[in-house]
TORMAR-374649 format. One record per residue (C-alpha): residue in three letters; x, y, z. Coordinates in pm, 1 decimal, padded with zeros to 6 digits. Layout:
REM TORMAR-374649
<rec 'ala',<X,Y,Z>>,
...
//
This chain:
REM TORMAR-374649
<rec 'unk',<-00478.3,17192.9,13837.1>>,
<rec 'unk',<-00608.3,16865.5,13874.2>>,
<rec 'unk',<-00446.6,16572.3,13964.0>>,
<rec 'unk',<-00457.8,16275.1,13686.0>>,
<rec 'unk',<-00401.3,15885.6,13793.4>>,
<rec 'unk',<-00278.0,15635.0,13523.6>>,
<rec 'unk',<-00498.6,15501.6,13336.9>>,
<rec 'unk',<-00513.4,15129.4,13454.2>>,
<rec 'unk',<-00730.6,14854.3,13535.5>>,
<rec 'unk',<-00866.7,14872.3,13893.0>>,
<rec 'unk',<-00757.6,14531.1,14069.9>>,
<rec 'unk',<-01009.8,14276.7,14140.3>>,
<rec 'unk',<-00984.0,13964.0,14405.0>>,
<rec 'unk',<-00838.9,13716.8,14241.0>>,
<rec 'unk',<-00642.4,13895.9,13944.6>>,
<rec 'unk',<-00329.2,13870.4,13931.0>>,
<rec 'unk',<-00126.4,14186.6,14053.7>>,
<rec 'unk',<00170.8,14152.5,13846.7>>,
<rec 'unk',<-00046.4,14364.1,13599.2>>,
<rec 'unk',<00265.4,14466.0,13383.1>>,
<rec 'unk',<00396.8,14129.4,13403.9>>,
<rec 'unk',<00149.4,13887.7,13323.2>>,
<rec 'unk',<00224.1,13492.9,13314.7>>,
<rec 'unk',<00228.1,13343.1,12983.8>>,
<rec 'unk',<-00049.4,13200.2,12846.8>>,
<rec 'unk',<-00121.8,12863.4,12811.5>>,
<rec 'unk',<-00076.5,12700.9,12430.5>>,
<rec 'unk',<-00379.0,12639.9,12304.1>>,
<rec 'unk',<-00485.1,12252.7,12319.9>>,
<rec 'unk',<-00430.7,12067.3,11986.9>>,
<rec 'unk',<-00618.0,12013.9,11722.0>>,
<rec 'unk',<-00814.3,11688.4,11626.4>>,
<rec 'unk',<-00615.7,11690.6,11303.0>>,
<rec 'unk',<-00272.5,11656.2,11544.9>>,
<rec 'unk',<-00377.8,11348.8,11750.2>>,
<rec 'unk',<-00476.8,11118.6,11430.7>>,
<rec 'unk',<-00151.3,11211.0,11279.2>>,
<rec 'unk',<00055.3,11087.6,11592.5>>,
<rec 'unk',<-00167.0,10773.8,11578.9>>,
<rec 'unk',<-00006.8,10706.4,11208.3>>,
<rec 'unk',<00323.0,10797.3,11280.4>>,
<rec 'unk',<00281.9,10556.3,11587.7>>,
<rec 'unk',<00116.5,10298.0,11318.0>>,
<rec 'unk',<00445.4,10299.9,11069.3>>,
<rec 'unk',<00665.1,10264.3,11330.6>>,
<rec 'unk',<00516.3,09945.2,11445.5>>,
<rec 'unk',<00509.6,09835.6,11113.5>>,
<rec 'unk',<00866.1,09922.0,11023.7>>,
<rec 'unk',<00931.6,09671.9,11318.5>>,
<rec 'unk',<00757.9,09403.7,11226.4>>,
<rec 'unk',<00910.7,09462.3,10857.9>>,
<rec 'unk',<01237.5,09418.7,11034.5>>,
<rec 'unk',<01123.2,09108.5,11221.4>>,
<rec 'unk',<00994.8,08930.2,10919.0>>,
<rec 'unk',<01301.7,09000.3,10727.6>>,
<rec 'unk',<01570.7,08850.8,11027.5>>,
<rec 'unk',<01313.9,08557.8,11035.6>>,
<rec 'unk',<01362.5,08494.7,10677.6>>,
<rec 'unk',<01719.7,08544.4,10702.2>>,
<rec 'unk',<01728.0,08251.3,10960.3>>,
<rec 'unk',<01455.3,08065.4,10795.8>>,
<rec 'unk',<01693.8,08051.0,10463.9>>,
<rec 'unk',<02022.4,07979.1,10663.5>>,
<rec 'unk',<01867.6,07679.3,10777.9>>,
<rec 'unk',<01685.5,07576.1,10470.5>>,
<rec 'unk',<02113.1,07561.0,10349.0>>,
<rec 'unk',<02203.4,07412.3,10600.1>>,
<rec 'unk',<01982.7,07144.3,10715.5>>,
<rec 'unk',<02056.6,06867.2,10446.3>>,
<rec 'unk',<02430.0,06894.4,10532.3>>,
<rec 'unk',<02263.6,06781.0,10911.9>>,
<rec 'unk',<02075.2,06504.0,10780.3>>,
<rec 'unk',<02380.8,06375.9,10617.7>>,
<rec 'unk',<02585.0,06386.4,10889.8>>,
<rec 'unk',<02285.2,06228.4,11124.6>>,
<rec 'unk',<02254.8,06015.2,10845.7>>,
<rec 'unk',<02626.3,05913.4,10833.5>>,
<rec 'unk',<02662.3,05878.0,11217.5>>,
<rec 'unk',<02354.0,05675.5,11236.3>>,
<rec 'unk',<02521.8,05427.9,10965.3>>,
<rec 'unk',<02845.0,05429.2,11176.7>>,
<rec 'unk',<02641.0,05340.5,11441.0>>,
<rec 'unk',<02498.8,05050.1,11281.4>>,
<rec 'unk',<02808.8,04944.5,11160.8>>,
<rec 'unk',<03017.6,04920.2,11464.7>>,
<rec 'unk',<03033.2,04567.2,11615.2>>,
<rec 'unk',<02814.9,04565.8,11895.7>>,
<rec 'unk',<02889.2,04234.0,12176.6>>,
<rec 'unk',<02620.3,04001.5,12118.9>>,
<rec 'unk',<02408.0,03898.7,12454.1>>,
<rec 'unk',<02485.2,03528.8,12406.9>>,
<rec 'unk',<02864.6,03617.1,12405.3>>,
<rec 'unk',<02853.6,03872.6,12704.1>>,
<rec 'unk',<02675.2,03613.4,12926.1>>,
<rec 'unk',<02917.0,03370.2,12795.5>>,
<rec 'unk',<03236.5,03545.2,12923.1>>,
<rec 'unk',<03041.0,03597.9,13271.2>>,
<rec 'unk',<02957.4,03267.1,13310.1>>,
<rec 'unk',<03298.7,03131.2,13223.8>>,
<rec 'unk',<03452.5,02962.6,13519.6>>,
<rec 'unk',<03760.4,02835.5,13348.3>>,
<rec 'unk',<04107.1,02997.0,13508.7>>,
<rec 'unk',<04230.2,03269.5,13360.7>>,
<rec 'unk',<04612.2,03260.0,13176.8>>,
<rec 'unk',<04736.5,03587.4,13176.3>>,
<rec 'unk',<05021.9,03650.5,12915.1>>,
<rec 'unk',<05204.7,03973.1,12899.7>>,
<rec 'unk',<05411.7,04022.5,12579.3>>,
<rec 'unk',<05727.6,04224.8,12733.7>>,
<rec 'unk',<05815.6,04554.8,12583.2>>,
<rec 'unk',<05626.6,04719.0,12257.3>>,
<rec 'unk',<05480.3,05025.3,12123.9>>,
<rec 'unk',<05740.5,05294.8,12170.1>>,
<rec 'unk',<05950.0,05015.6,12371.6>>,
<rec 'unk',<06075.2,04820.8,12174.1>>,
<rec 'unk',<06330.9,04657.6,12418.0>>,
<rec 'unk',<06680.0,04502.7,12375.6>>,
<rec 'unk',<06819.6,04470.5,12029.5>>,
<rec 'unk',<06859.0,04084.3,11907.7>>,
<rec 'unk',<07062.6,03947.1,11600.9>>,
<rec 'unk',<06842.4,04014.4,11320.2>>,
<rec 'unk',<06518.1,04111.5,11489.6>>,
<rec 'unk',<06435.9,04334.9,11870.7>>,
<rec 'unk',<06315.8,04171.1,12219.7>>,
<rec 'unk',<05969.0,04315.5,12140.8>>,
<rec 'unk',<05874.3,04124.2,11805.5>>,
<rec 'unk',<06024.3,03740.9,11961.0>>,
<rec 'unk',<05810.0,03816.1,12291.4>>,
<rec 'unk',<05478.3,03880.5,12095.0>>,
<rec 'unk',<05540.7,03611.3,11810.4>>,
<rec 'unk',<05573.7,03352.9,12150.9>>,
<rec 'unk',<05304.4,03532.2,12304.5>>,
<rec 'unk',<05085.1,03424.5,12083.3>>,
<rec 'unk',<05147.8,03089.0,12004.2>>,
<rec 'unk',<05115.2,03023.9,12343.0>>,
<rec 'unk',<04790.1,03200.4,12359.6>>,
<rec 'unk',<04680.3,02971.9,12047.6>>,
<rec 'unk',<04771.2,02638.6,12251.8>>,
<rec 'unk',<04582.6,02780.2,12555.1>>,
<rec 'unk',<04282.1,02797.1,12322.4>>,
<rec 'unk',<04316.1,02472.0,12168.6>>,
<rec 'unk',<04325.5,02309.5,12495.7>>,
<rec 'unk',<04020.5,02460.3,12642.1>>,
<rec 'unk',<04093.0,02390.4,12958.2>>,
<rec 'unk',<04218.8,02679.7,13051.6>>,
<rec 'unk',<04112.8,03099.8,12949.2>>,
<rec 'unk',<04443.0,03307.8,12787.7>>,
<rec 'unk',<04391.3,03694.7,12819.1>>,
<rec 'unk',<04722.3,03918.9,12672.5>>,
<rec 'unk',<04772.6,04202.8,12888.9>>,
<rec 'unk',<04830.8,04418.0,12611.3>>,
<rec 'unk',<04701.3,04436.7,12221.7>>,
<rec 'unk',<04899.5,04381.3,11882.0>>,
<rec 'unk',<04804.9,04749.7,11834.3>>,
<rec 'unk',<05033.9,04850.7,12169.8>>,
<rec 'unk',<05282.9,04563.4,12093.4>>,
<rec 'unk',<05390.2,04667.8,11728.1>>,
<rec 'unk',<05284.9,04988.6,11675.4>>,
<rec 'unk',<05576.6,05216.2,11784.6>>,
<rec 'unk',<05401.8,05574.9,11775.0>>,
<rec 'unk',<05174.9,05413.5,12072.1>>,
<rec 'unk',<05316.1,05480.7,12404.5>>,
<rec 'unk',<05474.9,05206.6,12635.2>>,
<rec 'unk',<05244.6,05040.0,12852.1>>,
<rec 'unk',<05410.0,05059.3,13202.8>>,
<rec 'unk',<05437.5,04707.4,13368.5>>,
<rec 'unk',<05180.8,04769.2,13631.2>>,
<rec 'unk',<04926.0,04887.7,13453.9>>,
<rec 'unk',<04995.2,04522.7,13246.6>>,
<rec 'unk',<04964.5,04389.7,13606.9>>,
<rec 'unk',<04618.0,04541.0,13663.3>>,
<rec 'unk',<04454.3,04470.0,13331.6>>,
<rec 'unk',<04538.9,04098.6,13435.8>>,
<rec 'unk',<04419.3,04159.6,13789.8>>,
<rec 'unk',<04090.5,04310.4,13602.0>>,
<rec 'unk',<04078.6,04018.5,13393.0>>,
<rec 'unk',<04049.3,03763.8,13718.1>>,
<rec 'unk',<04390.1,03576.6,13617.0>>,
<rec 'unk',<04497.5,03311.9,13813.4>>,
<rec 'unk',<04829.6,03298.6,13698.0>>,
<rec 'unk',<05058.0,03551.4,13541.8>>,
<rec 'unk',<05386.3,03475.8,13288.8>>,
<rec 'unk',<05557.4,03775.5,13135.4>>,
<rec 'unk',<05792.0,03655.7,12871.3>>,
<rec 'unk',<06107.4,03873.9,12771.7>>,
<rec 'unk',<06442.9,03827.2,12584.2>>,
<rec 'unk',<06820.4,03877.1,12781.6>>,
<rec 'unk',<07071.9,04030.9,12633.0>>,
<rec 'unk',<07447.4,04079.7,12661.1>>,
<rec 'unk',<07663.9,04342.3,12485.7>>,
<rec 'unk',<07955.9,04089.7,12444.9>>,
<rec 'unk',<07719.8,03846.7,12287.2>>,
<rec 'unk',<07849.7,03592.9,12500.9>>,
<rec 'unk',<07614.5,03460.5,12748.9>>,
<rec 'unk',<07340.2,03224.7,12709.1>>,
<rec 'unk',<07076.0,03025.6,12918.2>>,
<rec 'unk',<06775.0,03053.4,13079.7>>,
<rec 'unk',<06638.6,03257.6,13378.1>>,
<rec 'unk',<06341.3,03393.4,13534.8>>,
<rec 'unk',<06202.0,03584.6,13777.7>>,
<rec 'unk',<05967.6,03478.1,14070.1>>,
<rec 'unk',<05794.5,03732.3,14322.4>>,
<rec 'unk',<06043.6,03760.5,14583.6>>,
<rec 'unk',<06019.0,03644.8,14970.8>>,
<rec 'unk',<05765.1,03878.5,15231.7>>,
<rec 'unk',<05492.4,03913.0,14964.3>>,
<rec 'unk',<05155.2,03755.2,14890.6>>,
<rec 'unk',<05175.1,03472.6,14600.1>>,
<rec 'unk',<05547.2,03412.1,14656.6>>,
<rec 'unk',<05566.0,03025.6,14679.5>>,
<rec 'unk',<05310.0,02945.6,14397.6>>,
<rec 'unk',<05500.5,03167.7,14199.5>>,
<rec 'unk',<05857.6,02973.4,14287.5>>,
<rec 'unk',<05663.0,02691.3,14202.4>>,
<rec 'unk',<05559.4,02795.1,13910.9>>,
<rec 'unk',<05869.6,02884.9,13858.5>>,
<rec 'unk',<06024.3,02511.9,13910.5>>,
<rec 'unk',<05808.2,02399.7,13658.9>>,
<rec 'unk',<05952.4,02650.5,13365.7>>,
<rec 'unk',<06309.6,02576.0,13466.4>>,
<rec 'unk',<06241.9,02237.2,13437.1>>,
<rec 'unk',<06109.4,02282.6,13074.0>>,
<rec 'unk',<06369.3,02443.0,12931.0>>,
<rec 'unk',<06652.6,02255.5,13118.3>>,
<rec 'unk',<06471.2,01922.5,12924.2>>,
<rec 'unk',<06536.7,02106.2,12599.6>>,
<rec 'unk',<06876.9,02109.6,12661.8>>,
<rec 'unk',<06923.5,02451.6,12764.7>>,
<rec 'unk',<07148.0,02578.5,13032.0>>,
<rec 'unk',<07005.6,02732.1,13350.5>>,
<rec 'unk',<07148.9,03070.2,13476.4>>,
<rec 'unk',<07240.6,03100.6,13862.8>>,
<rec 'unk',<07239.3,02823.1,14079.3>>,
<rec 'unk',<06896.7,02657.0,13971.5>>,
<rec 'unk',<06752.9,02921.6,13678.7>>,
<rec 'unk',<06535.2,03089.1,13996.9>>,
<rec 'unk',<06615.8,03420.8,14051.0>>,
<rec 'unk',<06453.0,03738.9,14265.4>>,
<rec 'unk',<06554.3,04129.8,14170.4>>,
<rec 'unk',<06510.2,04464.2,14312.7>>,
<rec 'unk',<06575.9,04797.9,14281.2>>,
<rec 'unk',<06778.1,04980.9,14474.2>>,
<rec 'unk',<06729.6,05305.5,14581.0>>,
<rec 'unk',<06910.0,05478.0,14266.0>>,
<rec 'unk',<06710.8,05231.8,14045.9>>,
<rec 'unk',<07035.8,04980.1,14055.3>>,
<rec 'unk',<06939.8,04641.0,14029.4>>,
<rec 'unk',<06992.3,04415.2,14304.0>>,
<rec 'unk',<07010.1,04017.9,14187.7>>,
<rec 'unk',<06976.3,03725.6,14467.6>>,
<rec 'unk',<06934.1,03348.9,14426.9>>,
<rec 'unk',<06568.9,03143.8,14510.2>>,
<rec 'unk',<06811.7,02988.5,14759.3>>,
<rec 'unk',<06782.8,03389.2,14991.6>>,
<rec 'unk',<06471.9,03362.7,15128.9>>,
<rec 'unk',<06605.0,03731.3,15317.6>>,
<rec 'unk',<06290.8,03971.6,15272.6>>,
<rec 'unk',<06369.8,04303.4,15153.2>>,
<rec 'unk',<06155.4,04623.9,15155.9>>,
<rec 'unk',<06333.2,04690.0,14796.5>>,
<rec 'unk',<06049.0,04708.7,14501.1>>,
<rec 'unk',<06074.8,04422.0,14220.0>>,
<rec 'unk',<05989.6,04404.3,13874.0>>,
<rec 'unk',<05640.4,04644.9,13846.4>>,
<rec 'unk',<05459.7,04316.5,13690.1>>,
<rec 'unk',<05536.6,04109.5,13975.0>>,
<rec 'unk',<05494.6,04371.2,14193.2>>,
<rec 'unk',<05110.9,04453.8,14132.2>>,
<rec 'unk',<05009.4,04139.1,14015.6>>,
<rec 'unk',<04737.3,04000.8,14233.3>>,
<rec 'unk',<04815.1,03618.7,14126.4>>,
<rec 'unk',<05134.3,03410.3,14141.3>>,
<rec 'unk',<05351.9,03537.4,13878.9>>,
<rec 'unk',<05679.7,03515.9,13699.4>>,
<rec 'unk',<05897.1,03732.1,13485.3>>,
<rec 'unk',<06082.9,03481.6,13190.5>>,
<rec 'unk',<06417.8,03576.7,13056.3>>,
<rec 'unk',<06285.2,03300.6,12722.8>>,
<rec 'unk',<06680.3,03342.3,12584.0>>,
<rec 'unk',<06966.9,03558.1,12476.8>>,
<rec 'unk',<06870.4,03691.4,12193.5>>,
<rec 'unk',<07264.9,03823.6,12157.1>>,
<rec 'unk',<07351.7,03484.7,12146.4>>,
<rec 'unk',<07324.7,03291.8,11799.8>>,
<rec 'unk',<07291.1,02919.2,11964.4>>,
<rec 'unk',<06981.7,03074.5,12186.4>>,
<rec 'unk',<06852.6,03232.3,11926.5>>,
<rec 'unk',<06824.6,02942.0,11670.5>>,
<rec 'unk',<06681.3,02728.6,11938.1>>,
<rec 'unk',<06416.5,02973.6,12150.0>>,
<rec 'unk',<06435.5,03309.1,11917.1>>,
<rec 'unk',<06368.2,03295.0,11626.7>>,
<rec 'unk',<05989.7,03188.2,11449.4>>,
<rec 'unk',<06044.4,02794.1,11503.8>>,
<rec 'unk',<06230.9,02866.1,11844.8>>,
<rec 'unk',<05929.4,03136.4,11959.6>>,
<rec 'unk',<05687.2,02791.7,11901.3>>,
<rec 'unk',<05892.4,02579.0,12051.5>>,
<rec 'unk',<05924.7,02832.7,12357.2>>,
<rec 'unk',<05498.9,02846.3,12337.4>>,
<rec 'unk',<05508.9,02440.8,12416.1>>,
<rec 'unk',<05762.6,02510.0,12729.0>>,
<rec 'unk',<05541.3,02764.2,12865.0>>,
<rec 'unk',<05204.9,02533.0,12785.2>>,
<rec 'unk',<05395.4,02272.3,12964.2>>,
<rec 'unk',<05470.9,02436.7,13276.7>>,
<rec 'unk',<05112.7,02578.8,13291.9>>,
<rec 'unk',<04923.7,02284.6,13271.4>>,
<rec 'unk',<05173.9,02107.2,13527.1>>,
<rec 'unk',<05117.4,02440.4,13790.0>>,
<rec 'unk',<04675.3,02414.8,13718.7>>,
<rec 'unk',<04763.1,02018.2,13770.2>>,
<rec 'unk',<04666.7,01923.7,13421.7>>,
<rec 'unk',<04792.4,01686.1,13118.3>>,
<rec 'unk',<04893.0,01852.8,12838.0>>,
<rec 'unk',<04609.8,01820.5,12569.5>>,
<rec 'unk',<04779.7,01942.5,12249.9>>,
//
């Protein structure tokens, strides 16, 4: 019988033997029609895009179109502001520079949220301002001399405004270029029974000690002409604090230096200076001749007094 072979394909080089399993063919390449539609698809989706663009921009465009006369107002208003804010004239700026007269500094004790001892009818804070600045007006009459207040009526009388702390009064008349330096206060006793004048000169050891004792001499010797009685042995008086914040009292007559701290107005001042206890403002007889509006005038001429007598002038008004 004869022998029969499959009936199969005879290999040839370069055919793949895996006759019964052969390799997938390859997909047919695409057709024309397939490439111009990806080119629209890729077409709309660039202009979806710029469809969202345009629409943010006109979003923006609008929000500003609202909002931009509010902005010209408010430019507008800030720019009127602006104008209408007082701006220091040349003439006066090169004024002040050029002003060589000495410098008066007068620090109004107390105000703002301090408003000091309690008088009989009125507190420490409004008699020191009220002499403050009569004194200031009698410094600017005579010319002679250049008053500068350590603090405003703002910080005096206003008493949501926070205390101004004695040195920093101290440094704004140290800024200032003050010669001389007279903070006025108002004593008090809670017996309402002592009277008089006092004050306080920077105390032995530190710079500006005898012109302010001298000074010094010169108010004691003003009031004691009015008739008013000097506290102590000669109205001259140093203090310090100890080191529980006790104070420590001496006469002008101890000339013993201590390492104690004074008064914080005295202490920073950079110019002779004295603290000024005007009067009692407890006391009805000091207050109806130094406390109250005709006293706080009368005080203002004591104090012009003295100062022209330290600078080695006549009074002029």
């Amino acid at each position: 019988m004869p022998v029969t072979t499959p009936n199969r394909t005879p290999y040839r080089k370069g055919q793949n033997r895996n006759w019964q399993n052969p390799p997938p063919r390859r997909p047919a390449p695409r057709r024309r029609e397939d490439w111009y539609a990806m080119r629209r698809r890729r077409r709309r989706r660039h202009l979806a895009r710029g469809l969202v663009m345009a629409a943010c921009l006109c979003v923006v465009a609008g929000a500003v179109l609202l909002l931009l006369p509010s902005l010209m107002q408010q430019e507008s208003d800030a720019a009127g502001a602006t104008a209408a804010a007082p701006t220091p004239e040349p003439a006066a700026a090169a004024a002040a520079q050029t002003d060589t007269r000495p410098v008066v500094a007068i620090d109004p004790g107390h105000g703002g949220a301090d408003p000091g001892s309690e008088g009989l009818g009125f507190d420490e804070y409004e008699m020191t301002w009220a002499t403050a600045n009569a004194l200031y007006d009698l410094l600017e009459q005579d010319g002679r001399l250049r008053p500068h207040l350590t603090i405003s009526e703002e910080e005096s009388q206003n008493h949501d405004i926070a205390r101004i702390r004695p040195s920093e009064r101290a440094q704004r008349a140290n800024e200032a270029g003050a010669a001389l330096l007279l903070s006025i206060h108002g004593n008090s006793d809670p017996i309402y029974d002592a009277s008089g004048y006092e004050c306080y000169a920077i105390p032995p050891g530190n710079a500006n000690h005898e012109e302010s004792v001298r000074f010094a001499e010169y108010l004691t010797a003003q009031f004691s002409s009015l008739g008013q009685r000097l506290r102590g042995e000669n109205g001259i008086r140093y203090l310090y604090y100890g080191e529980n914040d006790e104070q420590i009292m001496t006469e002008s007559s101890d000339e013993t230096v201590s390492s104690n701290p004074t008064f914080g107005v005295l202490e920073y001042a950079a110019c002779p200076a004295v603290l000024s206890e005007q009067c009692f403002i407890t006391n009805s007889a000091d207050v109806d001749l130094l406390g109250d509006a005709d006293g706080c005038e009368t005080a203002a001429g004591l104090y012009y007094n003295a100062i022209c007598a330290w600078f080695g002038l006549e009074p002029a008004v």
